[in-house]
N, C-alpha and C positions, 0 to 999 in steps of 0.2 A: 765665649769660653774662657773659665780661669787660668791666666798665665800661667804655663811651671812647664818645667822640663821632661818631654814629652820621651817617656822609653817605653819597651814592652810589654808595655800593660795591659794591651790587645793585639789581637793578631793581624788587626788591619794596618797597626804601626807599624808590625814586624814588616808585613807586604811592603810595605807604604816602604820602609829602610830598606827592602832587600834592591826597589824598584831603582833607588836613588844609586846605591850599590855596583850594580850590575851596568845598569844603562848611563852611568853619569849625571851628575850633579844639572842638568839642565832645567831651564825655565820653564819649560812647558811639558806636556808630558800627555801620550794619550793612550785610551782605554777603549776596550770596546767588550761588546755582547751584541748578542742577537739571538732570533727563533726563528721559526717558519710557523708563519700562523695559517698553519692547516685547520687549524680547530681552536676552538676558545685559547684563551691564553692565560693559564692559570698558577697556581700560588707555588708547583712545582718549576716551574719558567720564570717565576718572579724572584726565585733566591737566584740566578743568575744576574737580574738586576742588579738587586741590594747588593750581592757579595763585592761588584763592581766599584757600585756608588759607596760603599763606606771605606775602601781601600783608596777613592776617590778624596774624601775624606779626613782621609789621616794624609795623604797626598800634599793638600790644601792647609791642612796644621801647620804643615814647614812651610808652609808659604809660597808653593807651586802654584802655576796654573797645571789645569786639566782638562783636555777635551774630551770628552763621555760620549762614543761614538755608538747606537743602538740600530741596527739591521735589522730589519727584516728582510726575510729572507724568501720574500713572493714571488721569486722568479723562478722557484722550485716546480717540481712537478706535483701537480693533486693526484694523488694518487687514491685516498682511501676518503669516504664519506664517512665523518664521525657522524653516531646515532644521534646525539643531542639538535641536530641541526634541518630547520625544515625542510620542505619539497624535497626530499631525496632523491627520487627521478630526475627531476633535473639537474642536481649534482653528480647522478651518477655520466648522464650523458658528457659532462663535462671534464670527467676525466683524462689524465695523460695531458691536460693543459697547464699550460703557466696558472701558481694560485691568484696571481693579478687581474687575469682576464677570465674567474670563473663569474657569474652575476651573483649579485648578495641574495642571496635566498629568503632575508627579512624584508628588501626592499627599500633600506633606506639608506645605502652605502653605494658607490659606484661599484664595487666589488666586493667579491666575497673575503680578500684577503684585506680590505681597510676597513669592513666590517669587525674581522677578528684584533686588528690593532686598533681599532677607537679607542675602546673602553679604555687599554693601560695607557695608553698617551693624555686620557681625560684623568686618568687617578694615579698615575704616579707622577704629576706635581704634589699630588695631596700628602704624599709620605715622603717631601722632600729631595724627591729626584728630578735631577735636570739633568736631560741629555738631549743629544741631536740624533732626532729620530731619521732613518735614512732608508728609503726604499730601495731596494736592490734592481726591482724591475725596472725602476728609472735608471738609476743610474747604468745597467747594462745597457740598454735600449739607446740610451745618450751613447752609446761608442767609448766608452768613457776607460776600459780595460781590454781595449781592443789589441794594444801593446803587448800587455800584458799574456792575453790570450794569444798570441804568436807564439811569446818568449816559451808557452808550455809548450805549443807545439815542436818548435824546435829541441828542443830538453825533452820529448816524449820519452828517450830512453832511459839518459835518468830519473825521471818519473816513476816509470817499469820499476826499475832497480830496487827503487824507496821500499815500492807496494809489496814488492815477489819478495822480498824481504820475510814478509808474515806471511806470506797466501801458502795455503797447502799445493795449489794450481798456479802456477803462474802465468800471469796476463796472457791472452793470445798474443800474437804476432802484431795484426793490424787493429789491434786496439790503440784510442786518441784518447786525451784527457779533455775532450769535448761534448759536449751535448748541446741539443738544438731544438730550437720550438720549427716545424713547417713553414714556412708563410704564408701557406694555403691553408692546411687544416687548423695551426694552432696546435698540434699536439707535438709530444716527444716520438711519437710512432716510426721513428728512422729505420730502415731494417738496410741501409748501406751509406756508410760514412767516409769518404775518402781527403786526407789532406793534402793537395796540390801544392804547397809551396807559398809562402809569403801568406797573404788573407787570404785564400783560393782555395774553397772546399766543394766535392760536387758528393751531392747526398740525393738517395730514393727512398719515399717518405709510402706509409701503407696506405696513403689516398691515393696514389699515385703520381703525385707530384717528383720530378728528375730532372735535377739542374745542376750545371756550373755557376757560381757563383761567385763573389769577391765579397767577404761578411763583414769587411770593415765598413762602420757607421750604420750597418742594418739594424745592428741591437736582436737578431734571434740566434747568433751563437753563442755558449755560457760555459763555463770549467765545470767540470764533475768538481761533486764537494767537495771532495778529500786535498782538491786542486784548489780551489774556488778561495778554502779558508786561510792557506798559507799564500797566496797570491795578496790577499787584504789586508793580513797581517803586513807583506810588503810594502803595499800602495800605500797602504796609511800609515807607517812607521810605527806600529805599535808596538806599545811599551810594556802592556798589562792587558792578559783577558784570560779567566777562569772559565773552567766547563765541569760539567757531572763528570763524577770518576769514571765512567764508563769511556769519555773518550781518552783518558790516559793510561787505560788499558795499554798490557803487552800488542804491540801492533792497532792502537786505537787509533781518532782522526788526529790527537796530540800530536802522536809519538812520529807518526807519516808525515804529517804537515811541518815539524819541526827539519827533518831531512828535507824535505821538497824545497823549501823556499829558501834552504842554503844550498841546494844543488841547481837551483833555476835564478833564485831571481839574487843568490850572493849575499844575501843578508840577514840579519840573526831576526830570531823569534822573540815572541813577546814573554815576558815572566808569567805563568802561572800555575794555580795549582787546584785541583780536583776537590769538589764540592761532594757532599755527600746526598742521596737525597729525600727527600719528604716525601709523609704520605697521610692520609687522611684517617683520624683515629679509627679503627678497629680493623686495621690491616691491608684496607684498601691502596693502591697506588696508582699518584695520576694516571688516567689517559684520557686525551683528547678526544683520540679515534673512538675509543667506548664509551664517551661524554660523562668518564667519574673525572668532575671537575672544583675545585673550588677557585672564584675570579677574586681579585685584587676588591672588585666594589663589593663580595659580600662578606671580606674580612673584616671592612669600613664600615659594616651596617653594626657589628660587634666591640670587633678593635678600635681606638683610636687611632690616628696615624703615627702614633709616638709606641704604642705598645706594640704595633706592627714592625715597626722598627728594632723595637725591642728581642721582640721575638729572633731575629736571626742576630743583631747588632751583640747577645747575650749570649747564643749558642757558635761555638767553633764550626768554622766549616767541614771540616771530618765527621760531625756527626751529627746524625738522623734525629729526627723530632717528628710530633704530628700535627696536623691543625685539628682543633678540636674547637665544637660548640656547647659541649656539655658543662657540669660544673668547672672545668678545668679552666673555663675563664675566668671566673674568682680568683680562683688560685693566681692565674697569669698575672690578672689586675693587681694582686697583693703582694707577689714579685716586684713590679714594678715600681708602685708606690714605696716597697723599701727600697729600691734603688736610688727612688726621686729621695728620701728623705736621711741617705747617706751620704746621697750628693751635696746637701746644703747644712750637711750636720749634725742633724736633728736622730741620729742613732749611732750609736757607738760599735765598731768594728777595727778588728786589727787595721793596720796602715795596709799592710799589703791590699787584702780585700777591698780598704777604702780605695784604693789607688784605682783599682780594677772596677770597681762599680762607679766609678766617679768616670772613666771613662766609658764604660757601656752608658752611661746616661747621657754623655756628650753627644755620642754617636746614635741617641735614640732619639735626640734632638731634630723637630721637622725645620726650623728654622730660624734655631740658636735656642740658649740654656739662657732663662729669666734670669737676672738678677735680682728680683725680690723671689725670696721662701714663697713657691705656691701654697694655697690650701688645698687640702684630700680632700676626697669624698670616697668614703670606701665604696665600690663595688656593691658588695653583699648587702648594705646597709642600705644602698638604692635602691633594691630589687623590693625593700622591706617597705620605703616609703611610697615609691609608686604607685606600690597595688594596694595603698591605703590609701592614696588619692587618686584610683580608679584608672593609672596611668597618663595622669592626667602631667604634661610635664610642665608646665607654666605652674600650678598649684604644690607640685616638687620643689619646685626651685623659691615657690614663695616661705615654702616649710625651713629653710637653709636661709632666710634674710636677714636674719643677725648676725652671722658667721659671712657673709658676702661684706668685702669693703670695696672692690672698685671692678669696672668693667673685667678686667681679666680673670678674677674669681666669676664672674658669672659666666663667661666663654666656658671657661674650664671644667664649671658644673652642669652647664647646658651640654655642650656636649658631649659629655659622659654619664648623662641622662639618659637621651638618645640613644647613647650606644645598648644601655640597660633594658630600654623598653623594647629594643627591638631582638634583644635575647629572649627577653621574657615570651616574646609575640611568637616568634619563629623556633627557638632552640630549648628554654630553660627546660627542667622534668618536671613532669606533674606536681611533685612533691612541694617544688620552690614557688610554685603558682596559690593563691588565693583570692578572693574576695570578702570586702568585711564586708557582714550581712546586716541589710536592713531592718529584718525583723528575723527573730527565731527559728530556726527550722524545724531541730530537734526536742525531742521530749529527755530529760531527765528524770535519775532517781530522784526519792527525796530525799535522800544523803546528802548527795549533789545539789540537787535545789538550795539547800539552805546555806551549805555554803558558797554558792553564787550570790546569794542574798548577802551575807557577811561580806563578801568582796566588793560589793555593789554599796554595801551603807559603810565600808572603809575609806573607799577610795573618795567618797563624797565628806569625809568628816576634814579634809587637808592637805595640801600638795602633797607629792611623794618624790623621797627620790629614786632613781633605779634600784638602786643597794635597798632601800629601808624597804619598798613594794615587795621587791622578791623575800625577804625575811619575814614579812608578814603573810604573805602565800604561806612560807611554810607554820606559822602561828596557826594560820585556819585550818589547814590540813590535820594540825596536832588536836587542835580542840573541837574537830566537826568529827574525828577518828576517818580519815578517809586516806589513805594511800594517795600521796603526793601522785603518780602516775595517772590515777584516775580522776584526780582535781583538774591535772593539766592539762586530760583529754576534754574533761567536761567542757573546760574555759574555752578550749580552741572549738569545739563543735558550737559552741555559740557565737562565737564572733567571727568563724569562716568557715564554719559548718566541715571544717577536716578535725582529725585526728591530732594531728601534729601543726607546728606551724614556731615561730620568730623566738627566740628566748621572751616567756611571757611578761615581764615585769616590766621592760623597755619597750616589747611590743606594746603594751596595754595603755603606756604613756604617749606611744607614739601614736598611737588612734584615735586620743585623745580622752581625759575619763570622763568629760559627758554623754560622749558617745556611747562608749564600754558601760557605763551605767545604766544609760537608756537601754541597751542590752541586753546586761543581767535583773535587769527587773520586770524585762517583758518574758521573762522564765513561765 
């Protein structure tokens, strides 16, 4: 990253200086997030990530370490079967259990909940996240906050206090900030919970299971959330951890959990602030349980890991955005590319702007900013040569071998190839879709005929360049009397049998004109 003095030019700086601020000039410093992977774990769950990791980020600018602490949060109760997800009978039986101990209903996970976290622990190295992914079921089960689980029970009242705070009802009487798996059934089904003093709780379970017990080192007693989060915050000393604006709601798990673990465990909360959130173009908004999902690996199969980056690294966390497949990836792609080419100079922009794009592009960096000027490849202009080389991407990237000078131009084109063709495969619209055709489809006028014939004995008389082609289109238009609109129907129903298609003069070049002439003469 280029040396210079690093000020507010993004908001993960501001984070990054409030964090320094508030909690002191120290060497280390930690973060955290987490989910509960009840159900896939997708790109609404994932700016939780990123928002983390790029304030990690700018953290690491001033020359901090950072520990990036990632929970899950599988020691939760299953409570609901998302639709998306197979054998549903069987998951239903499984409910009211720990998500750790449901079975993977794919079959190739010990459980249903490392099922749900594989995927982002395999793909978010790919967009430059490093964190320490931490299972909650273990470390409960380890005895590992069994202290801590005391210290609530002792504190039950002020606990109380925190919650009745917001509740229209205030907590019953012989309500605990506990909760419990059975050791018989496995489920949360407790219908009587008693806390005895010290470890010693005696609990009646709806299997019928009814015991005294001592829960230290058993690993199936756990803090209700609202407990659970401010408890973690303590144990791990943390410095920095953002959530959706809904938990900083009037009376949210924020607002509670900040009271709690200064009225139990004595010590202050971590810095953060309220994430806005995403949803999937045309109005839809994640859920899990209703399996409207988009994952981390099918933003990969479009995005690169750097314009994934981009995507939130460019938008403020207060505000909303959608993930789209439609043409809106163009647009995204061409976003980006001027950021990459204000970054290294190559487009003129006030200072302020510059300052500001120069850092969105640091930060959209998977694992650091080149020092040599990459080359482009637009986008739009791959979608163009692709489907003129049958999507063929080895034959793509041979089209681009005069502009390739060393292995890193070809990473860079190869994989933004890829990401192209698999737009084209899965998402692009009809419209952006073609094939050049091998032989003629259609019948023309013979208006039209002849001036394909003109086009066809031009373009064989001399190279062309893009500029001189399309000026002689419109020569032929003028001298054949044919309405430009219906020349440049005729041309494209010949060479891709559509209507419309690539601005013609550089598409014509780019399919080469022995081809396009073999074409217009098989009229």
């Amino acid at each position: 990253m280029e040396k210079r003095k690093l000020e507010f030019y993004h908001w993960a700086d501001k984070a990054a200086d409030d964090v320094i601020k508030v909690k002191g000039d120290k060497k280390k410093y930690v973060m955290a997030a987490g989910i509960t992977p009840s159900g896939t774990i997708h790109m609404g769950n994932f700016r939780e990530i990123i928002t983390q990791e790029l304030v990690k980020r700018a953290l690491e600018a001033r020359g901090k370490q950072v520990c990036f602490i990632y929970s899950w949060d599988d020691y939760d109760v299953f409570r609901k079967v998302p639709k998306n997800m197979p054998k549903q009978e069987m998951l239903k039986k499984n409910l009211r259990k720990s998500i750790s101990d449901i079975p993977d209903p794919f079959g190739c996970h010990d459980s249903y909940a490392q099922h749900n976290e594989a995927e982002i622990e395999e793909d978010a190295p790919k967009v430059g996240i490093e964190t320490e992914f931490m299972r909650q079921s273990l470390v409960y089960r380890a005895g590992t906050y069994d202290k801590e689980i005391k210290q609530a029970l002792e504190h039950t009242q002020e606990i109380k206090d925190v919650l009745n705070e917001y509740r229209k009802e205030p907590l019953e009487d012989n309500w605990l900030p506990i909760a419990m798996f059975c050791p018989k059934c496995g489920k949360d089904t407790i219908k009587s919970l008693k806390w005895l003093g010290g470890y010693e709780i005696e609990y009646e379970c709806e299997c019928g299971e009814h015991e005294k017990v001592d829960f230290k080192g058993k690993g199936f007693v756990k803090l209700l959330w609202r407990i659970d989060w401010p408890m973690r915050w303590h144990y791990y000393n943390e410095d920095f951890e953002s959530a959706g604006k809904d938990h900083f709601a009037a009376g949210g798990s924020v607002v509670t959990a900040r009271g709690i673990q200064k009225a139990v465990w004595k010590t202050e909360p971590p810095l953060g602030f309220p994430y806005e959130w995403i949803s999937i173009k045309g109005g839809k908004q994640f859920a899990s349980s209703a399996g409207v999902v988009i994952t981390l690996k099918e933003m990969l199969e479009v995005y690169q890991p750097e314009v994934v980056r981009y995507l939130f690294a460019s938008t403020r966390p207060n505000a909303g955005f959608s993930i789209s497949f439609d043409v809106d990836v163009i647009k995204i792609y061409e976003d980006f590319d001027k950021c990459e080419r204000i970054y290294y100079g190559l487009e003129k922009v006030s200072d302020k702007e510059k300052e500001k794009q120069k850092r969105i592009y640091e930060l959209s960096s998977v694992a650091g900013v080149s020092e040599k000027v990459p080359l482009q490849w637009s986008f739009r202009h791959l979608t163009t040569i692709l489907q003129i080389h049958q999507l063929d991407i080895e034959r793509t990237i041979g089209f681009y071998e005069k502009e390739i000078k060393d292995k890193l131009d070809k990473e860079r084109l190869q994989a933004r190839t890829v990401c192209v063709k698999n737009w084209l495969e899965k998402h692009a619209p009809d419209d952006f879709k073609f094939t050049v055709q091998d032989k003629v489809q259609v019948k023309l006028g013979k208006k039209e005929k002849e001036a394909m014939k003109e086009l066809a004995k031009k373009l064989s008389e001399r190279d062309w360049t893009d500029v001189e082609l399309h000026n002689e289109i419109y020569i032929i238009t003028k001298n054949f009397d044919i309405e430009p609109k219906d020349f440049f129907k005729a041309a494209y129903q010949v060479l891709i049998n559509k209507e419309r298609g690539p601005r013609l003069a550089s598409f014509i070049l780019q399919i080469g004109k022995d081809k396009v002439i073999e074409l217009l003469e098989g009229i």
